[in-house]
PASEBA-1860 file (N, C-alpha, C; in nm, 3 decimals):
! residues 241
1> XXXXXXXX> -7.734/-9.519/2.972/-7.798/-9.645/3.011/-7.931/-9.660/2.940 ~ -7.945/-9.765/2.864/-8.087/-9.793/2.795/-8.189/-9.825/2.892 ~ -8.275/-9.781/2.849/-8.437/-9.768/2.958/-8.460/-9.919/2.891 ~ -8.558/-9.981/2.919/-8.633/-10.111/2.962/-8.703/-10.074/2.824 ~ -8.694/-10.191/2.731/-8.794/-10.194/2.630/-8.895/-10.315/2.593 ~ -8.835/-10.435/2.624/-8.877/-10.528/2.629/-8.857/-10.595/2.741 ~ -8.929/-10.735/2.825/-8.930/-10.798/2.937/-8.794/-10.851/2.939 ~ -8.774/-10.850/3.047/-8.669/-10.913/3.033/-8.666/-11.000/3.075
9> XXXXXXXX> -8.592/-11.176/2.999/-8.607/-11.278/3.022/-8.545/-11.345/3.178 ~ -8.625/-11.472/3.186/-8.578/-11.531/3.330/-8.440/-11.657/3.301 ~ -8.324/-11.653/3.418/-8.222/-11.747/3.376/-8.261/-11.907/3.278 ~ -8.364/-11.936/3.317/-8.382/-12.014/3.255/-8.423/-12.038/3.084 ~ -8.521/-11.899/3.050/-8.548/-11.893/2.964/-8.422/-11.863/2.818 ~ -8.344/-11.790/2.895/-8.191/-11.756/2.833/-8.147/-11.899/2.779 ~ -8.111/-11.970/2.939/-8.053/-12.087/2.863/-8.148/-12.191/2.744 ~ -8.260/-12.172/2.757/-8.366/-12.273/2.684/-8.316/-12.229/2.553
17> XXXXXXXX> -8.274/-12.043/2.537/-8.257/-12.016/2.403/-8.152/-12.038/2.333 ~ -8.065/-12.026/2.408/-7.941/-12.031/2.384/-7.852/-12.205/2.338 ~ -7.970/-12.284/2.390/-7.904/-12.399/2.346/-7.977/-12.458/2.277 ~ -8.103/-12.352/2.154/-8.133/-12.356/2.043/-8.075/-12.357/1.939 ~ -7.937/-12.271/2.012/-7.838/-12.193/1.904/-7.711/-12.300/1.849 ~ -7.707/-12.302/1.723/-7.660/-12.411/1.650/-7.509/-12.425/1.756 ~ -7.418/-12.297/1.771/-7.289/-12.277/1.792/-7.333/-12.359/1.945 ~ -7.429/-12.310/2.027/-7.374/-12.375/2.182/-7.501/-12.534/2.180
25> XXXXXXXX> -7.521/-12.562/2.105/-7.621/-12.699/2.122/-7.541/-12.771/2.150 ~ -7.452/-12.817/2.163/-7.374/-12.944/2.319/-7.390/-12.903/2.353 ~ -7.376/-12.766/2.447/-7.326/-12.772/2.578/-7.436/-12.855/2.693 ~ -7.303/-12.875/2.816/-7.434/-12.939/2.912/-7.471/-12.795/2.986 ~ -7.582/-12.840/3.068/-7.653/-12.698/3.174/-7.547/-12.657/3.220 ~ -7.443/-12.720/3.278/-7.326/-12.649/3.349/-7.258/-12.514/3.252 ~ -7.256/-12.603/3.165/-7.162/-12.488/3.062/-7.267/-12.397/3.022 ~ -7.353/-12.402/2.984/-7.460/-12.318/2.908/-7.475/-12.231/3.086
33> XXXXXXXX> -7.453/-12.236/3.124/-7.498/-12.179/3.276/-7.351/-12.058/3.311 ~ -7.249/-12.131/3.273/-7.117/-12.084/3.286/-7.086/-11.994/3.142 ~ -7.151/-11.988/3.068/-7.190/-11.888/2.933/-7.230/-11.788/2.943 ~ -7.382/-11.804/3.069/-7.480/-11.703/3.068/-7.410/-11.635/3.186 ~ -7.310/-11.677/3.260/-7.279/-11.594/3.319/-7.130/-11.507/3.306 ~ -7.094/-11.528/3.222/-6.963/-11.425/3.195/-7.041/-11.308/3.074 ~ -7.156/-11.322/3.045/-7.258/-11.288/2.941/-7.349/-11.145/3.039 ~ -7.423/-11.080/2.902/-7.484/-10.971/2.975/-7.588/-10.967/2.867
41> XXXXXXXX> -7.729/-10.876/2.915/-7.825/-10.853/2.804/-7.817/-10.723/2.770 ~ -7.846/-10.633/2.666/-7.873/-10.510/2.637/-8.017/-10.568/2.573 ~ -8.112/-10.406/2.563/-8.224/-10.410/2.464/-8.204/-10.276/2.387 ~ -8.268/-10.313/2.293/-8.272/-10.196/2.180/-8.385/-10.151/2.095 ~ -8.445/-10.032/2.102/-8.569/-10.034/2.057/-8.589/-10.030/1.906 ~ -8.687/-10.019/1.844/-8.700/-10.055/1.719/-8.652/-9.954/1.637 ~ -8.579/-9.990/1.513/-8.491/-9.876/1.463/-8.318/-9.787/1.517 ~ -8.340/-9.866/1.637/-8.207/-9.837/1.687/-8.080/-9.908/1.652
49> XXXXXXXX> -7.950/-9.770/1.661/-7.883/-9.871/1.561/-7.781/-9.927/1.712 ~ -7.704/-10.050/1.673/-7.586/-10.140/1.785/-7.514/-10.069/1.767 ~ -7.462/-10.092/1.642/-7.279/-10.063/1.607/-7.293/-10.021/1.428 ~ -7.210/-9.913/1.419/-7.135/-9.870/1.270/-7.062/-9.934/1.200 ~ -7.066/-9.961/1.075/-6.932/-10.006/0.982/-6.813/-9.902/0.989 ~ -6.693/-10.015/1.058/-6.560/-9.935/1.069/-6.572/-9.942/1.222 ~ -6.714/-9.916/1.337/-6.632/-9.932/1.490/-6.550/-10.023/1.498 ~ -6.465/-10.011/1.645/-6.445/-10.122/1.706/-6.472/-10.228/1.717
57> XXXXXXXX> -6.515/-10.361/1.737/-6.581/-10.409/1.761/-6.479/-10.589/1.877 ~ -6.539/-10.560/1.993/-6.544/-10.622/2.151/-6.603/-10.707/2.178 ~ -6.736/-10.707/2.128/-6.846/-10.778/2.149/-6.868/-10.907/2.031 ~ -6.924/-11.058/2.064/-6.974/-11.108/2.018/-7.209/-11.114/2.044 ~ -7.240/-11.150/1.974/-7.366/-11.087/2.010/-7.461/-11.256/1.962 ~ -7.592/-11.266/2.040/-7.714/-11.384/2.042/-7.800/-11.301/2.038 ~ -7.894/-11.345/1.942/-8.034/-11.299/1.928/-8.141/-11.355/1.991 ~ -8.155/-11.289/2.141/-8.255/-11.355/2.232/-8.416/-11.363/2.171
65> XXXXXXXX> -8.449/-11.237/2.141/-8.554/-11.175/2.122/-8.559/-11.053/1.984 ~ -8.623/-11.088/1.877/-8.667/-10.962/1.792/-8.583/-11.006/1.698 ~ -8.611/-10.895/1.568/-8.528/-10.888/1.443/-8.416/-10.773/1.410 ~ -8.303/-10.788/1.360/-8.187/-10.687/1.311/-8.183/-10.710/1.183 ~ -8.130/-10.543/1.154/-8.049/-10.588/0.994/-7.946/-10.561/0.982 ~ -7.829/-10.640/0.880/-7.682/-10.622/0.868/-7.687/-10.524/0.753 ~ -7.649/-10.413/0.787/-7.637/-10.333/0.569/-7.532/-10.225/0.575 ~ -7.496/-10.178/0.479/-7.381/-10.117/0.443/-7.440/-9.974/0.375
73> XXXXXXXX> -7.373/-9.868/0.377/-7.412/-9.756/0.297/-7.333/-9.685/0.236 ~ -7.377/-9.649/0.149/-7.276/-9.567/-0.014/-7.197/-9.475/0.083 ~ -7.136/-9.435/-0.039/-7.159/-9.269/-0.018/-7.243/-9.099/0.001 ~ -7.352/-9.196/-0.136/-7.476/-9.132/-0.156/-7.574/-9.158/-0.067 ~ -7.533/-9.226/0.043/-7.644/-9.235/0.085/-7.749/-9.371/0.097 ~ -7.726/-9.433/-0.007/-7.782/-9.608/-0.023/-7.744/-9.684/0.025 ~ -7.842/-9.760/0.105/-7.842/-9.871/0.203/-7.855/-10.000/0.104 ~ -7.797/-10.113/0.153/-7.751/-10.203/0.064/-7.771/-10.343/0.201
81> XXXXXXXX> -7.886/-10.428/0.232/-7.920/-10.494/0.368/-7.847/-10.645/0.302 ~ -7.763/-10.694/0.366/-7.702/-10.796/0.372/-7.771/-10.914/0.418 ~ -7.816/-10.900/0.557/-7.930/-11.010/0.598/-8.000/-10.961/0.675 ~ -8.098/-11.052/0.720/-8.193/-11.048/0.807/-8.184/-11.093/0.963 ~ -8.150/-11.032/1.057/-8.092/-11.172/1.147/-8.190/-11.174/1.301 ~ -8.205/-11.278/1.298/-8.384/-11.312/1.373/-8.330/-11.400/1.499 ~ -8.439/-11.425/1.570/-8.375/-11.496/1.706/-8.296/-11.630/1.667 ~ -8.178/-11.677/1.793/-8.077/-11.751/1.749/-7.969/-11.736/1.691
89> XXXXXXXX> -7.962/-11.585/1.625/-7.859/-11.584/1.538/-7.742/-11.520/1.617 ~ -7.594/-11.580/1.552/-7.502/-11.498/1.618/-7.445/-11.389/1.539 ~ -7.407/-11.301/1.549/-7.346/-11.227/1.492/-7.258/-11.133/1.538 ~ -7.140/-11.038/1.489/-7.028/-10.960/1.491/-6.880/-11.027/1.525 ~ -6.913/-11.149/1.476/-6.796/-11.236/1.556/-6.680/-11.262/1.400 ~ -6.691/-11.166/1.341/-6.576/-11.128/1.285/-6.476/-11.017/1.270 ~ -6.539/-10.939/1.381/-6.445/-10.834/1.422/-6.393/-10.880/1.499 ~ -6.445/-11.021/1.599/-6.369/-11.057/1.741/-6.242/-11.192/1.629
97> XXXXXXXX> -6.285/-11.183/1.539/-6.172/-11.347/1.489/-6.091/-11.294/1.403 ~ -6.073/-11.148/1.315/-6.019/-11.132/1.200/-5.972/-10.968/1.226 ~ -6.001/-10.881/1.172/-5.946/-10.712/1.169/-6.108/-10.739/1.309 ~ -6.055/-10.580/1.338/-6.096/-10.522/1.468/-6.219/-10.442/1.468 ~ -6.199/-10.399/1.317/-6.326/-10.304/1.262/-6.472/-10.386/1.225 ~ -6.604/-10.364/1.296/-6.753/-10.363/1.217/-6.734/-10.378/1.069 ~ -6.748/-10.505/1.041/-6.784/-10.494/0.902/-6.914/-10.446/0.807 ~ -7.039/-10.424/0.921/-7.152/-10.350/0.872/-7.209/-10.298/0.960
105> XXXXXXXX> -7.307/-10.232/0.944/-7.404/-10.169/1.046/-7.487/-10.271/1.086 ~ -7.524/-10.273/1.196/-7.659/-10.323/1.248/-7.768/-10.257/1.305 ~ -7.890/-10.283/1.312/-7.989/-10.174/1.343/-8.092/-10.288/1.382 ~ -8.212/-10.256/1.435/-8.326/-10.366/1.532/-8.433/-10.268/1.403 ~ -8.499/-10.393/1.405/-8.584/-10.413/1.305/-8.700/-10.360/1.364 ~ -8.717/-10.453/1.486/-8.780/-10.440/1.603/-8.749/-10.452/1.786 ~ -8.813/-10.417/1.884/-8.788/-10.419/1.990/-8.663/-10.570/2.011 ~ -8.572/-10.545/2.036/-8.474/-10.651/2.067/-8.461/-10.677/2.222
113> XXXXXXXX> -8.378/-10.838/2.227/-8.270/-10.827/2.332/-8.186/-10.903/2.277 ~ -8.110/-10.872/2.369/-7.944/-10.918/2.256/-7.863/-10.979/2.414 ~ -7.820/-11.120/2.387/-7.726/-11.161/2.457/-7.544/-11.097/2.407 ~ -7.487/-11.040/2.501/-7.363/-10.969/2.459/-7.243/-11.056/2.522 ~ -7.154/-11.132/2.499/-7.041/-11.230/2.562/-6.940/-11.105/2.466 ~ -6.845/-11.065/2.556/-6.696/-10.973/2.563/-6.586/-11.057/2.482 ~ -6.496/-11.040/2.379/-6.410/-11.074/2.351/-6.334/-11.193/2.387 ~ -6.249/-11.150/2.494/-6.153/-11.243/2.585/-6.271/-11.405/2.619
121> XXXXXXXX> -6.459/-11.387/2.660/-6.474/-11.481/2.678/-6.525/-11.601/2.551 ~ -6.551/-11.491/2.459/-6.579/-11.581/2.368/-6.460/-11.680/2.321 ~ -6.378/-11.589/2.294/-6.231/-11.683/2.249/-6.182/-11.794/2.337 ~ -6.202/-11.773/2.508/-6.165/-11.896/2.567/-6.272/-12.015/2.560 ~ -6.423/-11.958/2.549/-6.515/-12.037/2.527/-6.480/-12.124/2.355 ~ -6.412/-12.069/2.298/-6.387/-12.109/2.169/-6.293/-12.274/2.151 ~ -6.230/-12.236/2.249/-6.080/-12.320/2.288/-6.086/-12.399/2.333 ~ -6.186/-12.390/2.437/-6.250/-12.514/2.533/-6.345/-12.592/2.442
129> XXXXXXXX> -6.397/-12.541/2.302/-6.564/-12.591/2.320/-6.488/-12.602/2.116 ~ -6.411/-12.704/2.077/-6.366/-12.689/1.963/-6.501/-12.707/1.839 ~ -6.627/-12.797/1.902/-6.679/-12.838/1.843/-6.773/-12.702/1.821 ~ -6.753/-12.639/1.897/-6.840/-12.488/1.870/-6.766/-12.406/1.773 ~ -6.652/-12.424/1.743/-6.560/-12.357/1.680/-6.584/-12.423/1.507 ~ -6.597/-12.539/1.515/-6.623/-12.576/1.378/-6.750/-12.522/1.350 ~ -6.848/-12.554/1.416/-6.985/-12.484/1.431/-6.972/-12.356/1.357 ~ -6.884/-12.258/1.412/-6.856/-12.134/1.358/-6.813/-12.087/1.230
137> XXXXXXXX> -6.720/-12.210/1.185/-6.717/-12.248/1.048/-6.801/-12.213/0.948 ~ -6.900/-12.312/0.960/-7.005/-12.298/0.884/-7.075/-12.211/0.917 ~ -7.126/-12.120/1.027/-7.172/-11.960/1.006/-7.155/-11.866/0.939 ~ -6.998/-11.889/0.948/-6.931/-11.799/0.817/-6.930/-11.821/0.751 ~ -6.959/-11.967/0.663/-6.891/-11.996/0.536/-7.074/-12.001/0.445 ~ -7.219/-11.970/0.554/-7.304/-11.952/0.522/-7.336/-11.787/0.468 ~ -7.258/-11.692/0.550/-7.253/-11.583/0.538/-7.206/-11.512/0.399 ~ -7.109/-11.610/0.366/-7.031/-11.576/0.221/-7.125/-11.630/0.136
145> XXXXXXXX> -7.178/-11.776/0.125/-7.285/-11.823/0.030/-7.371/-11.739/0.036 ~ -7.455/-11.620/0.133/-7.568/-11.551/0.126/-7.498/-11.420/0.056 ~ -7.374/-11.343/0.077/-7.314/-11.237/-0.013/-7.300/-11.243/-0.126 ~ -7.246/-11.396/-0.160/-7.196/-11.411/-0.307/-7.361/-11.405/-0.387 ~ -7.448/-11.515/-0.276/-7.578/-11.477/-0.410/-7.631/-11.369/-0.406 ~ -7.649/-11.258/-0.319/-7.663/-11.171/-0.318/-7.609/-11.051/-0.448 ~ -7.504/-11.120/-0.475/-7.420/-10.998/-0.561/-7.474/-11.053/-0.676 ~ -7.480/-11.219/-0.698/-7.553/-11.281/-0.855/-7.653/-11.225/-0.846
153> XXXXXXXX> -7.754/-11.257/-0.768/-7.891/-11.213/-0.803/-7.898/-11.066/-0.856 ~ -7.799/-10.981/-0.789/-7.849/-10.836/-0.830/-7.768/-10.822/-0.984 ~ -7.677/-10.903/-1.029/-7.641/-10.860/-1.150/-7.709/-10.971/-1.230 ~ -7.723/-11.059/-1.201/-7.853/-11.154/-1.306/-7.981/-11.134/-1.331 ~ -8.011/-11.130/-1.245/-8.202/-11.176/-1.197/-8.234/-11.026/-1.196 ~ -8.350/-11.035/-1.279/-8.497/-10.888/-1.285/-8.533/-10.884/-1.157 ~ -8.604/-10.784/-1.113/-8.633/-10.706/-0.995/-8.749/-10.852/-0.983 ~ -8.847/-10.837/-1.030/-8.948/-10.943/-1.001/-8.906/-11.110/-0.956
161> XXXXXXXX> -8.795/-11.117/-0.947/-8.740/-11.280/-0.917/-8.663/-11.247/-0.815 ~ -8.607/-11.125/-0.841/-8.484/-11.111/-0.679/-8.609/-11.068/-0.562 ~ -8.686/-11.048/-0.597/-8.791/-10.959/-0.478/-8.861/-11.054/-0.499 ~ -8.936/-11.207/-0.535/-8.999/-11.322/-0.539/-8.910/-11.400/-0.399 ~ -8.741/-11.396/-0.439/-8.672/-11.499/-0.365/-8.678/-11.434/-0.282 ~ -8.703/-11.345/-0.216/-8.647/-11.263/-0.103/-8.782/-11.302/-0.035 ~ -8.864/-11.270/-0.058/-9.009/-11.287/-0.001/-9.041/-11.454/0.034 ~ -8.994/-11.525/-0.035/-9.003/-11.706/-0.001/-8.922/-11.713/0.132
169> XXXXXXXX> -8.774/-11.689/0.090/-8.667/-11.699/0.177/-8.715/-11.630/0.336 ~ -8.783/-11.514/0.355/-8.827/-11.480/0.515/-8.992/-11.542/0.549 ~ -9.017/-11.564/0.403/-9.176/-11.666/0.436/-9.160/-11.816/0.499 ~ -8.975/-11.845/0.479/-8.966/-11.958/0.536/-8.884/-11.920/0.704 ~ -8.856/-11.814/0.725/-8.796/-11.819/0.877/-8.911/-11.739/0.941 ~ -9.028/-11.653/0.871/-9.090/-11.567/0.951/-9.301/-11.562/0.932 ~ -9.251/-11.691/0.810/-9.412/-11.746/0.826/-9.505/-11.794/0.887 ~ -9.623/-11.693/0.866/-9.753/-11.744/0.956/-9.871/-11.755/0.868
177> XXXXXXXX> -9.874/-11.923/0.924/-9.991/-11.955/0.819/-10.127/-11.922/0.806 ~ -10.221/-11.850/0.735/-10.325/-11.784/0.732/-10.449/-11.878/0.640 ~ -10.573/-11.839/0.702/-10.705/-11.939/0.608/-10.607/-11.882/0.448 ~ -10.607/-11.738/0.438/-10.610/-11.717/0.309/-10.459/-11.684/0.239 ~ -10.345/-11.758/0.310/-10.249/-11.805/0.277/-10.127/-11.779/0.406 ~ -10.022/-11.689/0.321/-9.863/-11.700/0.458/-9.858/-11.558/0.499 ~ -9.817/-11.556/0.578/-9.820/-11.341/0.633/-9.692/-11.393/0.696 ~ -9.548/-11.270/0.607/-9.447/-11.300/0.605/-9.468/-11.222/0.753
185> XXXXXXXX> -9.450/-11.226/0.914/-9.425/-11.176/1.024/-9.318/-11.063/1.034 ~ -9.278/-10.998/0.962/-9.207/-10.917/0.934/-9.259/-10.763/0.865 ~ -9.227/-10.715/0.988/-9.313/-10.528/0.877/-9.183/-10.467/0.875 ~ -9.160/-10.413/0.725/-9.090/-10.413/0.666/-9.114/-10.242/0.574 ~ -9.034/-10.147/0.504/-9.115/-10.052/0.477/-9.038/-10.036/0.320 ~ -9.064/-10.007/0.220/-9.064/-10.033/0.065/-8.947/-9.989/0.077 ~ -8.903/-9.893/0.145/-8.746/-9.830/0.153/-8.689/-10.019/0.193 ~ -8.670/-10.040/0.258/-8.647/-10.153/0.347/-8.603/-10.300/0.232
193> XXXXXXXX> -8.715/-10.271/0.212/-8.755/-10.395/0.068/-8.656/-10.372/-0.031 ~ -8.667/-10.265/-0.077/-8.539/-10.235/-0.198/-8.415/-10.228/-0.134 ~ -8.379/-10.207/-0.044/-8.274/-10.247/0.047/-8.220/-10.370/0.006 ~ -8.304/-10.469/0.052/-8.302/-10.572/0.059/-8.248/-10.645/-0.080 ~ -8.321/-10.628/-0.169/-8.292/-10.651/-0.288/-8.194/-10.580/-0.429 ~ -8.210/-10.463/-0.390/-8.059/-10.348/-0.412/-8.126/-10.300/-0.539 ~ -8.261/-10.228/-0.519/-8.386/-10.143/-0.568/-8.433/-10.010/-0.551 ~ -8.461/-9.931/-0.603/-8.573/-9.843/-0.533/-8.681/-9.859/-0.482
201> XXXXXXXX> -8.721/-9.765/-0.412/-8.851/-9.786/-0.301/-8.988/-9.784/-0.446 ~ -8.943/-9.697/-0.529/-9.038/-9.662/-0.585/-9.054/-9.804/-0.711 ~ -8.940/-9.905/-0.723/-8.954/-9.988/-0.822/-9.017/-10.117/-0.759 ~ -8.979/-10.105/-0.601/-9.066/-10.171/-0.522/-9.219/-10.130/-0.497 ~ -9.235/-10.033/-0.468/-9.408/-10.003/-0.444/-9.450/-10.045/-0.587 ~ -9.417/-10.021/-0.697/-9.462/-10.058/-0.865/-9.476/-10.227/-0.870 ~ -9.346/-10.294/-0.825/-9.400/-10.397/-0.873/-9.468/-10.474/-0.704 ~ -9.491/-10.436/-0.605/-9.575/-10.510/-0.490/-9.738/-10.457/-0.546
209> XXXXXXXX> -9.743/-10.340/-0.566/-9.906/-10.319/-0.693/-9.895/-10.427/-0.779 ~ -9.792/-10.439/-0.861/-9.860/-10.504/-0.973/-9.911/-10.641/-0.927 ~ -9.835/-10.715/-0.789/-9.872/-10.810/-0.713/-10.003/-10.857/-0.667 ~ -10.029/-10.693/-0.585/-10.149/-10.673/-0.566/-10.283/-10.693/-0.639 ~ -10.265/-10.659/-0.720/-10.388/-10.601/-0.837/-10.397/-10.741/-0.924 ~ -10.307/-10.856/-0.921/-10.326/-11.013/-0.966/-10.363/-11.118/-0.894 ~ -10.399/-11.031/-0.689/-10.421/-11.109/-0.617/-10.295/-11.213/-0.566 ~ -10.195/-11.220/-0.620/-10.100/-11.266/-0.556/-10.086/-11.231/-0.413
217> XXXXXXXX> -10.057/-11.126/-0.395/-10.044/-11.086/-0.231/-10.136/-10.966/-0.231 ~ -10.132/-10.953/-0.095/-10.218/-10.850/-0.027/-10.085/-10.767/0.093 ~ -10.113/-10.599/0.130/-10.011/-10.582/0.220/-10.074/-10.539/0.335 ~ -10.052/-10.553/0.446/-10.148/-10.527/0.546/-10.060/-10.467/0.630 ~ -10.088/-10.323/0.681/-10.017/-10.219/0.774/-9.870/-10.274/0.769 ~ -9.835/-10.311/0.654/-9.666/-10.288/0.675/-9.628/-10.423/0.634 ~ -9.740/-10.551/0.665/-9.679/-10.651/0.655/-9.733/-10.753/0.507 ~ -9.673/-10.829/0.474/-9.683/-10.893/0.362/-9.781/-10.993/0.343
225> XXXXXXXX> -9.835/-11.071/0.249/-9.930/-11.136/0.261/-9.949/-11.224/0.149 ~ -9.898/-11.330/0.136/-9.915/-11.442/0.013/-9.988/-11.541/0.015 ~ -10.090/-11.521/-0.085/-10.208/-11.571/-0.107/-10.169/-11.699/-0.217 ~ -10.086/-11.702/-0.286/-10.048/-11.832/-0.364/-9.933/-11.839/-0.372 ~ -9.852/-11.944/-0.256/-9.729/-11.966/-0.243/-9.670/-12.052/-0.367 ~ -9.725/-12.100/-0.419/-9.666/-12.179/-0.523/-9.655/-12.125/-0.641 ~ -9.709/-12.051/-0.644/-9.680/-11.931/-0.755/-9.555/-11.834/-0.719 ~ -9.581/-11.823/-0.629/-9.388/-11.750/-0.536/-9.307/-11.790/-0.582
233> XXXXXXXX> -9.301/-11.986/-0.575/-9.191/-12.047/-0.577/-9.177/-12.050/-0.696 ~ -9.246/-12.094/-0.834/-9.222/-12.080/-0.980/-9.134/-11.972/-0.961 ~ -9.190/-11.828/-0.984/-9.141/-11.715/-0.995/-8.991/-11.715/-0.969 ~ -8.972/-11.753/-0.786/-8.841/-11.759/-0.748/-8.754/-11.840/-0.718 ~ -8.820/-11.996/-0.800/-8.674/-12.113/-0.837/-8.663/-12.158/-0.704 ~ -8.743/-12.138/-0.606/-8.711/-12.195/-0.462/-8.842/-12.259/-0.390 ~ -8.827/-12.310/-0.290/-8.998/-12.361/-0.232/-8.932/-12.278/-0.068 ~ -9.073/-12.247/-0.050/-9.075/-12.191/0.082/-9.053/-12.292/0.208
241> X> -9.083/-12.434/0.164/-9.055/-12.515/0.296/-8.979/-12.641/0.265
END
């Protein structure tokens, strides 16, 4: 049984979140009420992992509270982070629609809570609620657009443009705006970063210095710090907002 890591939210606050969430935004209070209750919370502390690539997988999962990452690992040993997945998001709901097996690991970035709905209810919630089902559609079919560029970027794009886009892309879900520019809200650790981008830690600490030392960014106990966003976006072909 997991000990208490974070507060745990009040019925109401659940539903406020939950019908943030692209998949249940119809529902009325009744249903969003009739959700939260065939539904359960777990928490997970930071660094802890959910589930393995290859479990079982029973569970569909909501991101009440905190950050996870989806990633995969070699043989050797190399972690390879697929996404980022932050409050609102759903995820593992392709072990519940397709094969049975975790298609990646997941792990808490930070202190979580996680809304957990069981198999059997997601699927009848599916049946009843078609327009949530198309909804679901496009979750997945966002999931494949973020793999496929994922795999371009790492066989196209220099370390300095794949690690530019990567840094815009969570400056736009995890930015906080500062006098002296954006502080990506995310602490993150150079292992982590090359993860992310499918790097070494050490080709990452080289080029976040060379960042450093041009005044572009600054890193502060873990977390990131961009001092000229528009210079980001040149770099990485994208705008942060």
């Amino acid at each position: 049984m997991y000990a208490l890591r974070v507060p745990l939210l009040t019925r109401d606050e659940k539903r406020r979140l939950i019908a943030n969430v692209a998949l249940f935004s119809s529902l009325s209070d009744k249903d969003l009420d009739a959700l939260i209750s065939v539904a359960r919370t777990t928490q997970l502390a930071a660094r802890e992992q959910l589930f393995h690539k290859g479990d079982e997988g029973t569970q569909v999962y909501v991101v009440i509270r905190g950050t996870l990452k989806a990633l995969t690992t070699s043989e050797e040993g190399d972690d390879v982070v697929f996404s980022i997945l932050a409050e609102g998001e759903v995820f593992g709901e392709i072990a519940l629609l397709g094969r049975p097996q975790r298609t990646a690991t997941v792990s808490a970035i930070t202190p979580c809570e996680l809304l957990v709905i069981d198999r059997r209810e997601f699927l009848a919630f599916l049946r009843s609620h078609p327009e949530a089902a198309i909804e679901l559609l496009s979750v997945l079919a966002d999931r494949l657009k973020h793999v496929s560029e994922l795999v371009e970027d790492t066989l196209f794009l220099n370390l300095p443009v794949r690690l530019a886009k990567k840094l815009v892309h969570l400056a736009r879900i995890h930015g906080e705006p500062l006098a002296a520019g954006l502080r990506i809200d995310l602490k993150l650790s150079q292992e982590e970063w090359g993860d992310l981008v499918g790097a070494t830690r050490e080709s990452i600490n080289k080029q976040l210095r060379a960042w450093t030392e041009t005044g572009l960014i600054t890193l502060e106990q873990g977390y990131v710090v961009i001092h000229r966003p528009r210079e980001f976006e040149r770099l990485a072909g994208c705008v942060i907002v």
